[in-house]
N, C-alpha and C positions, 0 to 999 in steps of 0.2 A: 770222601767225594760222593756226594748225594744226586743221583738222578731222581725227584718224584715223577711221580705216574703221569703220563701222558694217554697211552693207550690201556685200556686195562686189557683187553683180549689180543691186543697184537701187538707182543714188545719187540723192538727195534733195536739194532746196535747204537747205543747209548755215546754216539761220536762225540758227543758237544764235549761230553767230560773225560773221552778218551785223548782228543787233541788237549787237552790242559794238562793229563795224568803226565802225557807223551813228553811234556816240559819239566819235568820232575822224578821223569821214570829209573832216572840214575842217582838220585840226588838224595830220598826221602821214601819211608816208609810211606805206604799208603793204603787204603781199604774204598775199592766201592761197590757203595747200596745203591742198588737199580729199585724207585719203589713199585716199578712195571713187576718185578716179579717177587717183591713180598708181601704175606697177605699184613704182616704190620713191621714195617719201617725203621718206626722211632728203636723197637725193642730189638733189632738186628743193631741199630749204630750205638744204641746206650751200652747195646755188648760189645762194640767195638771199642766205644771209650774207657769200657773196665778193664779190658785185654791188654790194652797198648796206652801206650803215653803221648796219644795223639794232643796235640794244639791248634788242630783247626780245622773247621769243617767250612768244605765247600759244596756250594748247592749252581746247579743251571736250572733256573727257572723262565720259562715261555708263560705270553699270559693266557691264561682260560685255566685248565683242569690240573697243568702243576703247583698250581698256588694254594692248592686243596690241600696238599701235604706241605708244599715248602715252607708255608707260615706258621702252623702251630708247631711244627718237627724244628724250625729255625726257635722258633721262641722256647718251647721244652730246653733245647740245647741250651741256652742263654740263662734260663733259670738252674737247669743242675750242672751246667757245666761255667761259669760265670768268668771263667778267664779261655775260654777256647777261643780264640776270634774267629767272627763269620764273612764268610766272604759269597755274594753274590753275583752271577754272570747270566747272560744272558738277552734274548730283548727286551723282558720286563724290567729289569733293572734300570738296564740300559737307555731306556725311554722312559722312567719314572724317580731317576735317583732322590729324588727331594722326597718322595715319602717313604720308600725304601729306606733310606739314612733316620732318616726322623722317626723310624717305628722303635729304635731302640734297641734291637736284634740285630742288625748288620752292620759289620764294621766298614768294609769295603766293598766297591762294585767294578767288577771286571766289564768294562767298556771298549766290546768289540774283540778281537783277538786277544789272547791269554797265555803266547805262547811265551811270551818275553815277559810279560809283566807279572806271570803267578809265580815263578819262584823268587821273583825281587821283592812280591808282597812279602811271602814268607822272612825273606833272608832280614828285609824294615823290622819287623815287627821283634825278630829274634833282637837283633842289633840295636833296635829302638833308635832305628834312625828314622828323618821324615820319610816321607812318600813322594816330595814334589820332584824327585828326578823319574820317578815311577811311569812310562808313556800309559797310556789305557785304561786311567780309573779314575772312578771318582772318590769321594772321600767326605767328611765332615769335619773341619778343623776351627774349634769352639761353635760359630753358630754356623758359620761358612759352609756352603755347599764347594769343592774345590773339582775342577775339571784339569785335568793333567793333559798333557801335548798327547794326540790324537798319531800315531804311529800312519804310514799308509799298510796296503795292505802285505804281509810278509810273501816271498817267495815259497810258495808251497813244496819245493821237489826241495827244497834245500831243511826242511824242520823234520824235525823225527819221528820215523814210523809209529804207527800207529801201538801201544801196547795188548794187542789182540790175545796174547799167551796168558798177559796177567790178568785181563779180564776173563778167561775161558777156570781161570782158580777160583775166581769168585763166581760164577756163572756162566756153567757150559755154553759157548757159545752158540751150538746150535739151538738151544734154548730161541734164540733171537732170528734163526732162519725161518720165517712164517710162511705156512702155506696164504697164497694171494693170488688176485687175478692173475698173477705174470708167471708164478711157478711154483713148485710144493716148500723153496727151501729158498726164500727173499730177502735176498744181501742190501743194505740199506748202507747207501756211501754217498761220501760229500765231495764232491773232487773239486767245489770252487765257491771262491766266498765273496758278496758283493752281488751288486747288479748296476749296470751302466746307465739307469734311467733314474726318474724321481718322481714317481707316484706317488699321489698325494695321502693316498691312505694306506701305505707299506713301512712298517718296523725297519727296513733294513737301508730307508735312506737316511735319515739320521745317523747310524751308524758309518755304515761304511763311504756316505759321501758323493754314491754316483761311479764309486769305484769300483772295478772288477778284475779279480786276480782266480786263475785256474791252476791247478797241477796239470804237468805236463801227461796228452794223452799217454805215451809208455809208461810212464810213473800210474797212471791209473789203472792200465791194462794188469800190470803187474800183481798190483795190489788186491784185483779182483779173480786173477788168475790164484792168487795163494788163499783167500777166500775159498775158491771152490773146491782146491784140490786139497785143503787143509780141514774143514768144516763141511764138504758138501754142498757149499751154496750152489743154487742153476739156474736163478733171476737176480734182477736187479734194479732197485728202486734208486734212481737219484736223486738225494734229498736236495739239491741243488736249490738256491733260490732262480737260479736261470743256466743251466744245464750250457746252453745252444749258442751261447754268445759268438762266440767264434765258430764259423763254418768249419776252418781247416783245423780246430783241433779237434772236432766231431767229428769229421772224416777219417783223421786218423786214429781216433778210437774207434770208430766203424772197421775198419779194415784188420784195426788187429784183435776184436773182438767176435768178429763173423765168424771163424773158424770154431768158436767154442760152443757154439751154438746154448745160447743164453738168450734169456728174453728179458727185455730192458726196457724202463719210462723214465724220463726224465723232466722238467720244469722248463715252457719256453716264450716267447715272446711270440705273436704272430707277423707283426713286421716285421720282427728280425728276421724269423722261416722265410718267408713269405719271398724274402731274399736270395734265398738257397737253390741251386740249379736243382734241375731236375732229378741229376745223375745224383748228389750228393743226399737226394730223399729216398732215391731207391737203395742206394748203398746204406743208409742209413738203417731203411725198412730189412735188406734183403739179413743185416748185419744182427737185427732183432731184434730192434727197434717197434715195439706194437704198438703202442700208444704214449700219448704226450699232453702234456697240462698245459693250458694254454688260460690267460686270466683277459678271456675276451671282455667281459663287465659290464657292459651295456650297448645296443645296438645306433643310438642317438652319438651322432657328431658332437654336438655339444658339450654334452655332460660327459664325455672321455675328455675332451680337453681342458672340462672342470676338474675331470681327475689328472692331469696331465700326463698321460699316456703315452709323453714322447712326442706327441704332436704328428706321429705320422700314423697310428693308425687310427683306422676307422669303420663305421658299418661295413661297408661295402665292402670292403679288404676281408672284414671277419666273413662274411657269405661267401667269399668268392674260394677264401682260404680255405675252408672246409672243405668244398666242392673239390679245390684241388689234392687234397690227402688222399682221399675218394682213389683216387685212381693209383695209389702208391699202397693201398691198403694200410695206413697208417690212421688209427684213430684218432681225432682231437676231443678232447677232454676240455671243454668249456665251463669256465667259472663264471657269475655273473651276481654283479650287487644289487640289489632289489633294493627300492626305498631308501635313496642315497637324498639326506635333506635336499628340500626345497623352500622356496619361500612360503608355499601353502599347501596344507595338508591335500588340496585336487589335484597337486600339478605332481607331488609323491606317487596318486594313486595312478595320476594317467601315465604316467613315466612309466610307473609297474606292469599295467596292462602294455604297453608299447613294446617291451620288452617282454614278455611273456610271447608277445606275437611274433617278434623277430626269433624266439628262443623257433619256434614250430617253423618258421621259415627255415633255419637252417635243419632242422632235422629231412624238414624236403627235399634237401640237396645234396646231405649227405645223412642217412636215417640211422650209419651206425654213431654218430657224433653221443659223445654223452654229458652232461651236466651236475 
């Protein structure tokens, strides 16, 4: 099970392929290479493959910097190992399977959740049964691109803990606690998968549909309580594509979080905030809560609704929004797209300046805001 590099200076707990491991973690021997923390990869798994009598390597690939390794380290495997089958997950996959399939190197693509459908890949493949009862993948059957039944999203409190012990054998896990703005030793956790809107330029509505499904907050309290006192972690980054969905299960991780005195960021929407009483932002903040991602993207009415942004927010919400964190001592972390096509190259550049203007407007209302 193959993580490539993502960060080179700040490696993460490698969740995408612990949730997969975690489906198999009774079932099958298994080995993984994080390529965050090898200076070469291929020659840590080619010593895997002479060790043991593995049959198949699986890879999570995101697009940008993991495709650096994922491609030639998938192809190597495919040339000296030529009956291993490859199996790819991820969003890149996931939003590209026709060339993915067609490169020749990959047998399968894990689409979306993995938790149900990677040991039924496996058990197909052993049994040389089809795939088409298989929910979650796609496939190539002669020239066919084949899309399987689309699962919704699983109940997270009921799939199986995380394998944290097996991965601390292959790589100490404090290895992955990094010092970061939030604290010396930064626990990086997913506690919800999905996001309930359909941005027009987000990886994750294709997949998951506009759906949103969280673990429950004690199940995350828990999880991050044995993190700390197990590894040291004392921050916490959640890699959440939207953290905040839910007021009252943020509350309740608030409350039973506060005592441990930990500093936390997580991924949020600003309408959705924006929603949120008073009480629930100071308990939020008082809870340690310091800062929060917020993908404001441009200051113009319009071109949010070009991007469909949900249709409810707006400039004006983004300015006011800011101003009110301001008084909770809660930083907002603004993202913003620069040069989102237009019809002609003037109307790119005045949009940029437009926005460049509103970016300095909001730092006048609230000056710690960041970008």
């Amino acid at each position: 099970m193959f993580n490539p590099r993502a960060l080179k200076y700040k490696p993460r707990i490698p969740n995408s392929v612990l949730q997969v491991a975690a489906s198999i973690d009774d079932k099958y021997e298994y080995v993984i290479v994080d390529g965050n923390l090898e200076n070469d990869p291929l020659e840590k798994i080619k010593a895997c493959f002479e060790k043991g009598s593995f049959g198949f390597f699986a890879c999570t690939v995101m697009p940008g910097p993991q495709l650096k390794q994922a491609i030639p380290i998938s192809k190597k495997i495919r040339e000296l190992y030529p009956n291993v089958k490859i199996i790819w997950g991820g969003y890149f996959p996931s939003n590209h399977p026709n060339t993915v399939l067609n490169s020749g190197y990959v047998d399968v693509i894990v689409n979306g959740m993995g938790d149900k459908c990677f040991p039924m890949i496996i058990e197909a493949f052993q049994t040389k049964k089809t795939f088409d009862h298989i929910p979650n993948i796609i496939y190539k059957r002669n020239n066919d691109i084949i899309r399987t039944t689309k699962d919704a999203i699983y109940d997270l409190d009921v799939l199986p803990s995380f394998p944290y012990e097996k991965l601390n054998e292959f790589y100490p896990l404090k290895n992955y606690l990094g010092n970061t703005y939030l604290g010396t030793k930064t626990i990086a956790y997913h506690s919800s998968f999905g996001c309930p809107f359909t941005c027009s330029f987000c990886a994750v509505v294709p997949i998951y549909n506009a759906r949103w499904k969280g673990r429950s907050a004690d199940n995350v309290f828990k999880d991050i309580k044995y993190l700390k006192e197990t590894f040291g972690g004392n921050a916490i980054e959640f890699h959440d594509n939207n953290f905040f969905v839910s007021e009252k299960r943020t509350v309740e991780f608030a409350n039973l979080i506060k005592k441990e005195n930990m500093i936390w960021w997580g991924e949020a929407r600003i309408d959705t905030m924006d929603k949120y009483k008073d009480e629930s932002l100071q308990l939020i903040r008082d809870a340690g809560c310091k800062m929060i991602f917020f993908g404001a993207e441009t200051g113009n009415d319009a071109v949010l609704k070009q991007m469909d942004k949900g249709g409810t927010q707006t400039g004006e919400q983004i300015l006011r929004f800011a101003e009110r964190l301001k008084k909770f001592d809660i930083i907002p972390e603004y993202s913003f797209v620069l040069g989102l096509p237009a019809a002609t190259e003037q109307e790119v550049n005045k949009q940029i300046d437009e926005d460049i203007a509103f970016i300095k407007k909001i730092k006048e209302v609230n000056s710690k805001t960041t970008k």
